[in-house]
N, CA, C and O atoms as a GROMACS GRO file, in nm:
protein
  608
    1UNK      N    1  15.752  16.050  24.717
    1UNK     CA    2  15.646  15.960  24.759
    1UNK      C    3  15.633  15.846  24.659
    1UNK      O    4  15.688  15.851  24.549
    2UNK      N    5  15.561  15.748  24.700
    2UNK     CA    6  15.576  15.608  24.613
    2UNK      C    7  15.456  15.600  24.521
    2UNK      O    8  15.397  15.708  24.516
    3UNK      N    9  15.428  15.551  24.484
    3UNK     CA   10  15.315  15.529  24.377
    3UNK      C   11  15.254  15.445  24.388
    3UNK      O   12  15.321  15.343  24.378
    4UNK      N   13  15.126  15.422  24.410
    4UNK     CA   14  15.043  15.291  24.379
    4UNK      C   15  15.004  15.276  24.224
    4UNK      O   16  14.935  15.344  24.147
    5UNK      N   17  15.083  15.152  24.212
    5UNK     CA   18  15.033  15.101  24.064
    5UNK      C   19  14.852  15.042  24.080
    5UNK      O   20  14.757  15.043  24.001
    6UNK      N   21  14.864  15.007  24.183
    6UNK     CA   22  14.707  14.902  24.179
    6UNK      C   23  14.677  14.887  24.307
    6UNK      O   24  14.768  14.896  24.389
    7UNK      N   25  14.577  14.868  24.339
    7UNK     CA   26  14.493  14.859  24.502
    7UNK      C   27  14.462  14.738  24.499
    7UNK      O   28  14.417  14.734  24.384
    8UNK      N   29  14.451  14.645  24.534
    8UNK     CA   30  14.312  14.505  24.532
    8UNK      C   31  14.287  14.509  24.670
    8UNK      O   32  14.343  14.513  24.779
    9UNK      N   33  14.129  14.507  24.588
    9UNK     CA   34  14.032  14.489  24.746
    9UNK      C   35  13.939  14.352  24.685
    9UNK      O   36  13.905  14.341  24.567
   10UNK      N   37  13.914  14.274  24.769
   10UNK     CA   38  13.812  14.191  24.724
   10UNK      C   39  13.659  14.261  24.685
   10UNK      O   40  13.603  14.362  24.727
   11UNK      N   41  13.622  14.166  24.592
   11UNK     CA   42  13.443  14.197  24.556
   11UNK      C   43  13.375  14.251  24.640
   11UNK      O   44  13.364  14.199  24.751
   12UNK      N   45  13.310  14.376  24.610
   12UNK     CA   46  13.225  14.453  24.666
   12UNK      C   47  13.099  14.319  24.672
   12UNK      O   48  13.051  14.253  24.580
   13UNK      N   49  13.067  14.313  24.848
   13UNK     CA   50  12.959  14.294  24.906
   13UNK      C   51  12.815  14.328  24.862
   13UNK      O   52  12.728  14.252  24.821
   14UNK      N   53  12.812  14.457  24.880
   14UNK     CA   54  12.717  14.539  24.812
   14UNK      C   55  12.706  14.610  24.708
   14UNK      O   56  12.750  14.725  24.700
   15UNK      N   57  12.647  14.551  24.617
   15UNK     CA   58  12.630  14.624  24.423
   15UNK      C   59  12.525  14.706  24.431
   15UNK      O   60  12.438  14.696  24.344
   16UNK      N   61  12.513  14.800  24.533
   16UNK     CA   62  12.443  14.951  24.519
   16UNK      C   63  12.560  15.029  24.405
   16UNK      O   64  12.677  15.060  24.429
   17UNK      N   65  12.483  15.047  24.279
   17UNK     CA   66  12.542  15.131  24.173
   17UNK      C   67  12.631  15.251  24.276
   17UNK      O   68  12.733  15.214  24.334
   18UNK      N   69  12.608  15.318  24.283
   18UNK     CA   70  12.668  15.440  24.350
   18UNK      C   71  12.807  15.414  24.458
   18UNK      O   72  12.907  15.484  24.472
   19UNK      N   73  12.760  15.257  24.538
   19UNK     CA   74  12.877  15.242  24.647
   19UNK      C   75  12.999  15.133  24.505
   19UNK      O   76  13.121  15.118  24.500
   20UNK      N   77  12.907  15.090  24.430
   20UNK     CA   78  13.040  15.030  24.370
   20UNK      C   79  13.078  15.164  24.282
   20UNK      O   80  13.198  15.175  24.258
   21UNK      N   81  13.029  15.221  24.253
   21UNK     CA   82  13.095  15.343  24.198
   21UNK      C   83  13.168  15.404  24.246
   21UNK      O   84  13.252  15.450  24.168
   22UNK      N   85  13.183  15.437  24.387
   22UNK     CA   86  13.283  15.504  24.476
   22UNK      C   87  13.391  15.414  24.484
   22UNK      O   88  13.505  15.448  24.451
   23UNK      N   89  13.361  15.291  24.530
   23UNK     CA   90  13.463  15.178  24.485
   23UNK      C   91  13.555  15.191  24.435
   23UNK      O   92  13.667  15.190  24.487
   24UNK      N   93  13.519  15.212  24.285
   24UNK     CA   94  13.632  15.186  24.136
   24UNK      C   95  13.666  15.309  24.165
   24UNK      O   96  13.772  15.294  24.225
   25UNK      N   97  13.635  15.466  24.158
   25UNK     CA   98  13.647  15.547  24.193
   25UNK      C   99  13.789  15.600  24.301
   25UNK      O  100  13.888  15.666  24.269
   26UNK      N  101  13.753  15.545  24.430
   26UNK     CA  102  13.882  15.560  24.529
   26UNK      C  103  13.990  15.454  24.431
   26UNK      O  104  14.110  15.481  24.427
   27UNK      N  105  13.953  15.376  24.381
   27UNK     CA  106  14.090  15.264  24.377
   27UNK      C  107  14.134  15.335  24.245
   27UNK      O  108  14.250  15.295  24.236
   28UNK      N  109  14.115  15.409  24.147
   28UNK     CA  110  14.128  15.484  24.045
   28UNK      C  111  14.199  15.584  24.026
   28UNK      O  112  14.278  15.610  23.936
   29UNK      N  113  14.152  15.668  24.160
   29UNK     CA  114  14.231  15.749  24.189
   29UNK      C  115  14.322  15.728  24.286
   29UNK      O  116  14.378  15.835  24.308
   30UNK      N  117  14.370  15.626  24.366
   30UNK     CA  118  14.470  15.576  24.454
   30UNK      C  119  14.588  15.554  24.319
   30UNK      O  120  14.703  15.597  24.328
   31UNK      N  121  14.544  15.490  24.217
   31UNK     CA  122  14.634  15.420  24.110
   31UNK      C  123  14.717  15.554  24.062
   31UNK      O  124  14.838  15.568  24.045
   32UNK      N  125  14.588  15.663  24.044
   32UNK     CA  126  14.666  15.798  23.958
   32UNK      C  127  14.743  15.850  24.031
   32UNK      O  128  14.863  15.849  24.003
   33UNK      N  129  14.699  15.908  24.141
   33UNK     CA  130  14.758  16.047  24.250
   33UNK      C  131  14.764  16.020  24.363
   33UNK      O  132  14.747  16.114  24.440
   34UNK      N  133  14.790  15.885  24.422
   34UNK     CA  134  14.870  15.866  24.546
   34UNK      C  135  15.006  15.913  24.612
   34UNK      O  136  15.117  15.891  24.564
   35UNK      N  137  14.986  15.965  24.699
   35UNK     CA  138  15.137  15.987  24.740
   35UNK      C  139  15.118  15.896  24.885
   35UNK      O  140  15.062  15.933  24.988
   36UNK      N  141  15.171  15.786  24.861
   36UNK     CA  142  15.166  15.715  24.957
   36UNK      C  143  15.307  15.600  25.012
   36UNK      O  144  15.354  15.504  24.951
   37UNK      N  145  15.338  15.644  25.121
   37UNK     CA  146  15.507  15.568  25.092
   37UNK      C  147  15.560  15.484  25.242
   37UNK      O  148  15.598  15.559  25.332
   38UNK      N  149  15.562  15.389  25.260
   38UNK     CA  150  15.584  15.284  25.378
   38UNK      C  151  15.702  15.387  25.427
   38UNK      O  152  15.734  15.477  25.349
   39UNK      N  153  15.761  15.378  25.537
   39UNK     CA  154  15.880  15.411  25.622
   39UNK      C  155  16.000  15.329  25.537
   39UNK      O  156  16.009  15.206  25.537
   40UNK      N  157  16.064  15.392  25.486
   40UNK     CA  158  16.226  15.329  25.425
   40UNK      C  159  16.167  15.248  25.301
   40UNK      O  160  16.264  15.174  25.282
   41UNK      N  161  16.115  15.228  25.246
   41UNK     CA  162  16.045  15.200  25.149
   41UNK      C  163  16.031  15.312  24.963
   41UNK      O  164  15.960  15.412  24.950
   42UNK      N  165  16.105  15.260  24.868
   42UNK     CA  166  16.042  15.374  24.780
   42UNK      C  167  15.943  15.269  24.687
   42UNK      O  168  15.918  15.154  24.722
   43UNK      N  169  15.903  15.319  24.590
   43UNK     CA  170  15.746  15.298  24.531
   43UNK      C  171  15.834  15.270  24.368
   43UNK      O  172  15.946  15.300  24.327
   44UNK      N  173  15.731  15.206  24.316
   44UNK     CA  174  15.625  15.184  24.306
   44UNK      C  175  15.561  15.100  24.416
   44UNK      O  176  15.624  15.045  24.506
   45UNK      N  177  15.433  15.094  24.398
   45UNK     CA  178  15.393  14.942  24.519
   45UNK      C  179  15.226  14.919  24.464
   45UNK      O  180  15.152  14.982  24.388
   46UNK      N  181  15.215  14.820  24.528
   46UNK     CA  182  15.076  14.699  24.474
   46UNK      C  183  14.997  14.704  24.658
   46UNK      O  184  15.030  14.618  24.740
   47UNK      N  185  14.902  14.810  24.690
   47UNK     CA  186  14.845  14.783  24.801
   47UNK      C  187  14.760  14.673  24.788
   47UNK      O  188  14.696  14.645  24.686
   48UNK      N  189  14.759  14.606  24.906
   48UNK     CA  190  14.618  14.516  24.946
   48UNK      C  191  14.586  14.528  25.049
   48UNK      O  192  14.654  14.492  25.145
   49UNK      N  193  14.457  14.588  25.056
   49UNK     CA  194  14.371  14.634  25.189
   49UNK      C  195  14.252  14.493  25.250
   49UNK      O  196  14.178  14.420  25.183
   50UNK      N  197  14.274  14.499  25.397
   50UNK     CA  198  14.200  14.412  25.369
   50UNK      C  199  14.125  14.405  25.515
   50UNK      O  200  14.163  14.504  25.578
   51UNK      N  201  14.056  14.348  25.572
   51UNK     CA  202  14.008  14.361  25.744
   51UNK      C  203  14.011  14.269  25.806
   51UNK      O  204  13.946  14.171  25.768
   52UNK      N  205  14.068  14.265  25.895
   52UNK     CA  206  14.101  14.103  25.977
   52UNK      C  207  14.042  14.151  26.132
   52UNK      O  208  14.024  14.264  26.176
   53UNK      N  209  14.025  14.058  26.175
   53UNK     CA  210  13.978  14.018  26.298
   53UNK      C  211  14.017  14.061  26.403
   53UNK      O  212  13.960  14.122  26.493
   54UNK      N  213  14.156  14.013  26.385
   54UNK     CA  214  14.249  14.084  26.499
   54UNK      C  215  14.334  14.182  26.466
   54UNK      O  216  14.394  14.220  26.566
   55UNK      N  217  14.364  14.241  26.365
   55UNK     CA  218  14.453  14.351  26.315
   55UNK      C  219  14.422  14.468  26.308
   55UNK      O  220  14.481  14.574  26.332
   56UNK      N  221  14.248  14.419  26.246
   56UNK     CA  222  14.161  14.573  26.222
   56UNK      C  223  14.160  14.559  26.072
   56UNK      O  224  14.115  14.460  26.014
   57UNK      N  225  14.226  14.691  25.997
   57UNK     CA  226  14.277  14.744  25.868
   57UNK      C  227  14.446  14.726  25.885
   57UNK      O  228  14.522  14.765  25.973
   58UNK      N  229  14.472  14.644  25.754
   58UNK     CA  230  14.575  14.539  25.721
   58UNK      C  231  14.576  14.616  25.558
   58UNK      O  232  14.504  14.622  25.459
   59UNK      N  233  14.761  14.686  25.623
   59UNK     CA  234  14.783  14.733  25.479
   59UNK      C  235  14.884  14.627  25.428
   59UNK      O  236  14.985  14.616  25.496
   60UNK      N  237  14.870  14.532  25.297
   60UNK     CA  238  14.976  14.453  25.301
   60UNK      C  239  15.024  14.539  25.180
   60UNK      O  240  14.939  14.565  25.095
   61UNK      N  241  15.176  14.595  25.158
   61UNK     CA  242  15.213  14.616  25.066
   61UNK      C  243  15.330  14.554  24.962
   61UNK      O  244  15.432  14.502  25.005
   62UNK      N  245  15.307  14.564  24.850
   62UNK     CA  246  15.403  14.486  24.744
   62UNK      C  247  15.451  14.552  24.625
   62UNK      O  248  15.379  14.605  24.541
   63UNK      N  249  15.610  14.543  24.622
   63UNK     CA  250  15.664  14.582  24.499
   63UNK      C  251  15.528  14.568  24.332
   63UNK      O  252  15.413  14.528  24.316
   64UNK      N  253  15.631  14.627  24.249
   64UNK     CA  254  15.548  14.615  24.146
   64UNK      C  255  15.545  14.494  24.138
   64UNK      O  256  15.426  14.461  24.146
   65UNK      N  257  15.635  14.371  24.123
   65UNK     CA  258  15.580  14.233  24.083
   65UNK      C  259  15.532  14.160  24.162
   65UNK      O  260  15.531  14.037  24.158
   66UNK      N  261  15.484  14.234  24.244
   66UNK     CA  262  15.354  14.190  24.354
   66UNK      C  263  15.441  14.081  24.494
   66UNK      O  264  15.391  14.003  24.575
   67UNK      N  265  15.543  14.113  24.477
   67UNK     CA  266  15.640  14.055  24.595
   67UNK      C  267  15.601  14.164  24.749
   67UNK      O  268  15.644  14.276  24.781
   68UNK      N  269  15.510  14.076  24.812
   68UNK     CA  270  15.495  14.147  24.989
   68UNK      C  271  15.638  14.223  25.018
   68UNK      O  272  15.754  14.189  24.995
   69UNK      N  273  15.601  14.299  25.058
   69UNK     CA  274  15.767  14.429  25.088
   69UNK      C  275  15.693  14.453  25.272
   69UNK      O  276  15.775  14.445  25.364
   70UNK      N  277  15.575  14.476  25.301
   70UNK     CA  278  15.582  14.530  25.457
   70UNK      C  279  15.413  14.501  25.435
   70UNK      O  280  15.351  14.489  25.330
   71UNK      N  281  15.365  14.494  25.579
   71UNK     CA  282  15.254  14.461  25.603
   71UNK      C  283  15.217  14.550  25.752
   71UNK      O  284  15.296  14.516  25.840
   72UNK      N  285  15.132  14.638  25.794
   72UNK     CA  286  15.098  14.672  25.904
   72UNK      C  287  14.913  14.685  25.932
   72UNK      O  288  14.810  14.683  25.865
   73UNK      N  289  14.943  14.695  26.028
   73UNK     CA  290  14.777  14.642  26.119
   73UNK      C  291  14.715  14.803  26.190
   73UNK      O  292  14.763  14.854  26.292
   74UNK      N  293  14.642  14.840  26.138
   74UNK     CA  294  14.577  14.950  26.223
   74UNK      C  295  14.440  14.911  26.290
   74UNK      O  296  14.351  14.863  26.221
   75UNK      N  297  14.420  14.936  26.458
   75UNK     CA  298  14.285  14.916  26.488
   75UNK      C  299  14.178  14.982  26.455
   75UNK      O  300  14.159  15.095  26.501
   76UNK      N  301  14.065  14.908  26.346
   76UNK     CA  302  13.950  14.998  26.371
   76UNK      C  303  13.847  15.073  26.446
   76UNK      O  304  13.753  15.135  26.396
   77UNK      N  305  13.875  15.058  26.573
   77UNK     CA  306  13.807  15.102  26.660
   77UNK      C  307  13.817  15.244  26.672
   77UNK      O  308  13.705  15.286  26.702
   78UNK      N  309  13.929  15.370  26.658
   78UNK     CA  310  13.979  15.488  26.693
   78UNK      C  311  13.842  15.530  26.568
   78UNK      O  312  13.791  15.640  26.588
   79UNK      N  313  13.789  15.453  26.455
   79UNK     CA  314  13.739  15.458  26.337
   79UNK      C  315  13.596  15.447  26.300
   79UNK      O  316  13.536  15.464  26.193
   80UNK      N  317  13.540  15.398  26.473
   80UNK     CA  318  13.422  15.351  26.472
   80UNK      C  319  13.285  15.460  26.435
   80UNK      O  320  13.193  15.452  26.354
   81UNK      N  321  13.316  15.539  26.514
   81UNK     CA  322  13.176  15.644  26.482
   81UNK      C  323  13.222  15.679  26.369
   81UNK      O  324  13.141  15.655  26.280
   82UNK      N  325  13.354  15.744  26.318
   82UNK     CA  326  13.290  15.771  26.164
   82UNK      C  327  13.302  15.698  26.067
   82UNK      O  328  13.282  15.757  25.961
   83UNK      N  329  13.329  15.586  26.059
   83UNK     CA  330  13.261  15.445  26.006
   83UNK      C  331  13.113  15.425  26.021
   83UNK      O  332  13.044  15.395  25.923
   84UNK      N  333  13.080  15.437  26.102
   84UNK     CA  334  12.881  15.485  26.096
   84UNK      C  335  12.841  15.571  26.043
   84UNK      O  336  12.763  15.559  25.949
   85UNK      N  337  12.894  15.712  26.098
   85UNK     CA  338  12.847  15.815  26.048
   85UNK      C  339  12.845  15.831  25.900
   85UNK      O  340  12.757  15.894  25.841
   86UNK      N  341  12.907  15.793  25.864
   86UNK     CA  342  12.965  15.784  25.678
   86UNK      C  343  12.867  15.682  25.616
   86UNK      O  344  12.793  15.694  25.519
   87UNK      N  345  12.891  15.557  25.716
   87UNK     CA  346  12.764  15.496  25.609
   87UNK      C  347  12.621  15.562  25.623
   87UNK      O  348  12.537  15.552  25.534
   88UNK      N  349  12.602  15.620  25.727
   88UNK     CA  350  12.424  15.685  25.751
   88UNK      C  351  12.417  15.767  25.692
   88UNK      O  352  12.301  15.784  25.654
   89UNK      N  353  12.530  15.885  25.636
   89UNK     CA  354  12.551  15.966  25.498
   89UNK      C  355  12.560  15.886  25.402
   89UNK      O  356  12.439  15.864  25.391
   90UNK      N  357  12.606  15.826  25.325
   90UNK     CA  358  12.589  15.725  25.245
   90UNK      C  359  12.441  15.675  25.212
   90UNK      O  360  12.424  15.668  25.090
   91UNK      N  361  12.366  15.650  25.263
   91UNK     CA  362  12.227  15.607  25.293
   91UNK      C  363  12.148  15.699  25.258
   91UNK      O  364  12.061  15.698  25.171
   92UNK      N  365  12.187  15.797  25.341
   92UNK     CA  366  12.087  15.938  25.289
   92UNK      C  367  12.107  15.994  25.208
   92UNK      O  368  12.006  16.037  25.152
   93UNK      N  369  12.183  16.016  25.172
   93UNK     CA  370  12.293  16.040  25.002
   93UNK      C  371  12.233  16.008  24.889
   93UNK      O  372  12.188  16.079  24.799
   94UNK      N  373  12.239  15.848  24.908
   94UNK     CA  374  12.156  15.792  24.776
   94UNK      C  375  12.015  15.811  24.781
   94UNK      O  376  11.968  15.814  24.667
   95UNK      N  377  11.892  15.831  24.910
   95UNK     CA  378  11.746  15.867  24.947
   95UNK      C  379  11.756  15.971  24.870
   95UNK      O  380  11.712  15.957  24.756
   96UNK      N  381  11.810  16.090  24.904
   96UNK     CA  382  11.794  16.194  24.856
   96UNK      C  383  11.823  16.232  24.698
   96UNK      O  384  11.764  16.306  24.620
   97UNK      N  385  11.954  16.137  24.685
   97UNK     CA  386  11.971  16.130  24.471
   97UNK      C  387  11.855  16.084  24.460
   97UNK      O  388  11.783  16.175  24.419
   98UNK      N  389  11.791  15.980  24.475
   98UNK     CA  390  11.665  15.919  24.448
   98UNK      C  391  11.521  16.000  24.403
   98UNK      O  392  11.440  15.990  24.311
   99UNK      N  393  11.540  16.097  24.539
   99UNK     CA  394  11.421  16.187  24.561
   99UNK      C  395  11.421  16.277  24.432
   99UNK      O  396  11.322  16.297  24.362
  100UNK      N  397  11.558  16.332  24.409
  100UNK     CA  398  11.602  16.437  24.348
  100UNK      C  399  11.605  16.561  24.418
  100UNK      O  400  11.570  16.656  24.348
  101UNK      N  401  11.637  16.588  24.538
  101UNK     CA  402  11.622  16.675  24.634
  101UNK      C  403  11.780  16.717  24.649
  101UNK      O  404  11.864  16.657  24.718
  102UNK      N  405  11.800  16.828  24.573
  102UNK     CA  406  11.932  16.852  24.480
  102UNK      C  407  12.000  16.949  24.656
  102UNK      O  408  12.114  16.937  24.700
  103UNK      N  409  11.901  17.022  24.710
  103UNK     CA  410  11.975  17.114  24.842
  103UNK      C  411  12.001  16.969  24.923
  103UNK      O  412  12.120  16.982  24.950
  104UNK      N  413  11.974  16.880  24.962
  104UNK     CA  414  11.937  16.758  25.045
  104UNK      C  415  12.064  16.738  24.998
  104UNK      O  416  12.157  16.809  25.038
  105UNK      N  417  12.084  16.633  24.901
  105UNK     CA  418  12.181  16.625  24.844
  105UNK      C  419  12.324  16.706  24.873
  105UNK      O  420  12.413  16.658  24.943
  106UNK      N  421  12.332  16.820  24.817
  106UNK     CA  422  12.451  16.933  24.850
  106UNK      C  423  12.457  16.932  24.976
  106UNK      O  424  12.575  16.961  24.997
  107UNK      N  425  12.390  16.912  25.111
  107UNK     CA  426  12.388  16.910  25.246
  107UNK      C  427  12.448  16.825  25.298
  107UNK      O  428  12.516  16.854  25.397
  108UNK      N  429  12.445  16.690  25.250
  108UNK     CA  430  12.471  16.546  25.280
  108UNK      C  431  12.621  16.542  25.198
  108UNK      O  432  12.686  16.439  25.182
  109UNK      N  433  12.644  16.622  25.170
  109UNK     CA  434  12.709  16.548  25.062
  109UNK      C  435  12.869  16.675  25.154
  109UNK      O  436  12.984  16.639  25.181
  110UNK      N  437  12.810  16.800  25.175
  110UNK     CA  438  12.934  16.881  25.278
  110UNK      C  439  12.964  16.800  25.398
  110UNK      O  440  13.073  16.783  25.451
  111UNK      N  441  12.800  16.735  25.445
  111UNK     CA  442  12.861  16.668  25.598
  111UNK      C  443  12.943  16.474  25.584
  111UNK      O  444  12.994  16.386  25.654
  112UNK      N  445  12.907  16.504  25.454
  112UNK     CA  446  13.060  16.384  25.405
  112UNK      C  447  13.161  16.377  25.378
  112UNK      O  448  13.231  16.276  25.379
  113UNK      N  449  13.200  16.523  25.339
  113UNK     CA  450  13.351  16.567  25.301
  113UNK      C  451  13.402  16.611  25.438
  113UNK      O  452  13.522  16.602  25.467
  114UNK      N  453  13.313  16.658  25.521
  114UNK     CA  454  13.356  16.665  25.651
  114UNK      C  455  13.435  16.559  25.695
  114UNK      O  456  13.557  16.545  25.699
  115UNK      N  457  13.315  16.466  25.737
  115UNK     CA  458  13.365  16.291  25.822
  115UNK      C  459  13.472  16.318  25.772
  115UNK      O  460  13.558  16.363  25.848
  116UNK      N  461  13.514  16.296  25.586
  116UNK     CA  462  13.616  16.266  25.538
  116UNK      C  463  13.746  16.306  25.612
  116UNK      O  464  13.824  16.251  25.690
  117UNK      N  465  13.734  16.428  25.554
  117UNK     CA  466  13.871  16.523  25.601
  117UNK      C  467  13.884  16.470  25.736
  117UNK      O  468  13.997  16.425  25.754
  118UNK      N  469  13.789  16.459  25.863
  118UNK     CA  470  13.808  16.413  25.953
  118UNK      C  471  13.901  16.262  25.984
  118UNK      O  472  14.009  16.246  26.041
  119UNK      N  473  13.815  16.172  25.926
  119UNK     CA  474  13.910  16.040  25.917
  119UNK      C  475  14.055  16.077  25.857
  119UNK      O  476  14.159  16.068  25.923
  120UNK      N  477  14.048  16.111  25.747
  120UNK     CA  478  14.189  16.164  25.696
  120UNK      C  479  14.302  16.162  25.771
  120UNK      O  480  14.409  16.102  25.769
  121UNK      N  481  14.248  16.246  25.837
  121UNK     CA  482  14.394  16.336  25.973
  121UNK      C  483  14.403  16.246  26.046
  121UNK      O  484  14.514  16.238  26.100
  122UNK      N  485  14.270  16.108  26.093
  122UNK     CA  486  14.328  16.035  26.210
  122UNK      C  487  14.409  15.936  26.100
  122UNK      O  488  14.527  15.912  26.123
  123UNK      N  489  14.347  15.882  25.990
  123UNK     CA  490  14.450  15.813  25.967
  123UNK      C  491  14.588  15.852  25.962
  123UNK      O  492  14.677  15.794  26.025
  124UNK      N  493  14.609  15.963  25.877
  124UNK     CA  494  14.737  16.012  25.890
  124UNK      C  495  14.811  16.018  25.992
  124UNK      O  496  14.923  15.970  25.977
  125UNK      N  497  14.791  16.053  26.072
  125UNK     CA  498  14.812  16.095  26.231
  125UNK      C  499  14.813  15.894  26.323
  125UNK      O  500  14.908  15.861  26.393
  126UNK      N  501  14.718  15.816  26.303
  126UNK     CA  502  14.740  15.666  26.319
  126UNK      C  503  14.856  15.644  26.278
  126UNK      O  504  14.938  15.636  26.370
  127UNK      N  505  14.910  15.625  26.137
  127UNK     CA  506  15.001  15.560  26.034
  127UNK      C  507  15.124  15.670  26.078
  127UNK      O  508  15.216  15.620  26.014
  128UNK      N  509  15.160  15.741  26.120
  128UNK     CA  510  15.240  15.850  26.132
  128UNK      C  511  15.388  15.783  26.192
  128UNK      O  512  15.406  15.740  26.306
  129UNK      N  513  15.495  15.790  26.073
  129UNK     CA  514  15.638  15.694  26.148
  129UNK      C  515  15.616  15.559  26.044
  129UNK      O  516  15.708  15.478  26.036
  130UNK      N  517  15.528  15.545  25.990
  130UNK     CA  518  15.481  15.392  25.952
  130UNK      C  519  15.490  15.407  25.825
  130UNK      O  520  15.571  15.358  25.746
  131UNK      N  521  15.348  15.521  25.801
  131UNK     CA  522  15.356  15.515  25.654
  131UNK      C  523  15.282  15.646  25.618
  131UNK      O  524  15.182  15.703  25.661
  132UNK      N  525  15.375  15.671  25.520
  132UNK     CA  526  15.356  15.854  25.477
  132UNK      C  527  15.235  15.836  25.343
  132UNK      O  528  15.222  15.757  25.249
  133UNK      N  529  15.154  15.965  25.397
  133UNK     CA  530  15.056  15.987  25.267
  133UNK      C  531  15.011  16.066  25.285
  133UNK      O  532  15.014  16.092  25.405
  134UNK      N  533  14.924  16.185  25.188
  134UNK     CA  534  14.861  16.293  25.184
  134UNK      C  535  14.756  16.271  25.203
  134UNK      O  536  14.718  16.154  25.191
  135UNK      N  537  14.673  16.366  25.237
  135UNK     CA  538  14.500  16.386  25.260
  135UNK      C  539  14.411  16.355  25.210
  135UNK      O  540  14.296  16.337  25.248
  136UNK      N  541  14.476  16.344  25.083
  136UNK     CA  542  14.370  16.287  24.949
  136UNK      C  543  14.430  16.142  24.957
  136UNK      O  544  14.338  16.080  25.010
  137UNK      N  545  14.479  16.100  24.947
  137UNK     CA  546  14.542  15.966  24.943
  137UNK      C  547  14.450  15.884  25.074
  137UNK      O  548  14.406  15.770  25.060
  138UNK      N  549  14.436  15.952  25.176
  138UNK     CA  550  14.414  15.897  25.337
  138UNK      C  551  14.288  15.906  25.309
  138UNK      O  552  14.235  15.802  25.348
  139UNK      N  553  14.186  16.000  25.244
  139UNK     CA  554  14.044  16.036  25.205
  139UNK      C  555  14.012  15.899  25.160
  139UNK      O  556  13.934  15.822  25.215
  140UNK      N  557  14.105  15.870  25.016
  140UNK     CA  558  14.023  15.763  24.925
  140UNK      C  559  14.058  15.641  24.997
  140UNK      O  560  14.017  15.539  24.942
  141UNK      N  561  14.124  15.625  25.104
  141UNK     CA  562  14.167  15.482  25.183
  141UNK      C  563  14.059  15.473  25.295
  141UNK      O  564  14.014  15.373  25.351
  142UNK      N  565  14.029  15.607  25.313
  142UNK     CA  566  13.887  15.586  25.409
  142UNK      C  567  13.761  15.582  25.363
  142UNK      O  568  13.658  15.574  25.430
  143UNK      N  569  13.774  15.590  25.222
  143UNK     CA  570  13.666  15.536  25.168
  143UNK      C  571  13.645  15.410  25.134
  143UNK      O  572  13.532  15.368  25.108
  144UNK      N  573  13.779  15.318  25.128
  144UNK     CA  574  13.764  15.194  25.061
  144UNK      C  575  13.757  15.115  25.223
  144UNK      O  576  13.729  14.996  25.236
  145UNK      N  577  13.791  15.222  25.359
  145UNK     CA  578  13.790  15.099  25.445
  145UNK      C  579  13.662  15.105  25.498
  145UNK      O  580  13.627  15.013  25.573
  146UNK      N  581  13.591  15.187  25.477
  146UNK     CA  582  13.477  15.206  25.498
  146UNK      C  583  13.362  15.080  25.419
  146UNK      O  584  13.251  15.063  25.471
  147UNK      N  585  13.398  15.008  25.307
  147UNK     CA  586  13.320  14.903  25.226
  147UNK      C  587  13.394  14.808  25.331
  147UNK      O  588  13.326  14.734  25.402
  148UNK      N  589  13.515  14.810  25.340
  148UNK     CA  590  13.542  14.660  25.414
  148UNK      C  591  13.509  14.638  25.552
  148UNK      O  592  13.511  14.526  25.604
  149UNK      N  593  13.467  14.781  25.634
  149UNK     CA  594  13.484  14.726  25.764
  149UNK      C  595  13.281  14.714  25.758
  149UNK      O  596  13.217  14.675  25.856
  150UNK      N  597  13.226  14.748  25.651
  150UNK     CA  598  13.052  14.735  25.653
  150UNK      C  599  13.045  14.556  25.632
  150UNK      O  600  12.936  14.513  25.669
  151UNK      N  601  13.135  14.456  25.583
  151UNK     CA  602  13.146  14.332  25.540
  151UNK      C  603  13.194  14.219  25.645
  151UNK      O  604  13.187  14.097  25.633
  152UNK      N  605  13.244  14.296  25.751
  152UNK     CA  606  13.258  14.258  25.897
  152UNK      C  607  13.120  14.206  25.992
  152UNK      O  608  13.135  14.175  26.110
   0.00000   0.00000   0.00000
């Protein structure tokens, strides 16, 4: 599998401490323990994620010296409810850190690893023939498309 040296996503929209924390977070761990690898393609590589209009989620990818190597378009729509659902966990997530309502919390926080794992498999299962990656890899990409498609 290929390696992501680096992710770039443009400036977080929203500077809620916690969502830019997840932020640096997915792109952190995309950099460490990605197994993520285009079709005929080997790695290293320089992702740039990004959301377009007509494409959806736009993986552009690039060698290490940042030379574009392949670019593909997934629709966000297959993505829509749990793109909501995640941010309305998200929301209640931080209410409840707030509160300090630590069971609240642990509750919100299983029916987020849920969504997760859920998106996961469709991405995987979307990208499938295109572009190879593990569960954890597909997790932290549905977390970062999750900031871009809220900026839409």
């Amino acid at each position: 599998m290929g390696v992501v040296l680096a992710s770039a996503l443009g400036p977080a929209v929203d500077a809620h401490p916690e969502r830019v924390k997840d932020r640096e977070q997915a792109i952190l761990d995309l950099c460490q323990t990605a197994h993520f690898r285009p079709e005929g393609l080997t790695g290293p590589f320089i992702l740039h994620l990004s959301v377009s209009g007509h494409s959806g989620l736009v993986f552009d990818v690039h060698n290490e010296e940042d030379t574009p190597l392949y670019t593909y378009g997934i629709s966000l729509s297959p993505f829509s409810r749990l793109i909501k659902d995640y941010a309305l966990m998200i929301e209640s997530f931080e209410l409840a850190m707030e509160e300090g309502n630590r069971t609240k919390v642990q509750a919100i926080d299983m029916g987020r690893r849920g969504v997760h794992d859920e998106a996961a498999e469709l991405l995987t299962e979307r990208l499938k023939g295109k572009i190879a990656m593990d569960l954890p890899t597909a997790r932290r990409l549905f977390s970062l498309m999750c900031l871009l498609a809220q900026r839409r």
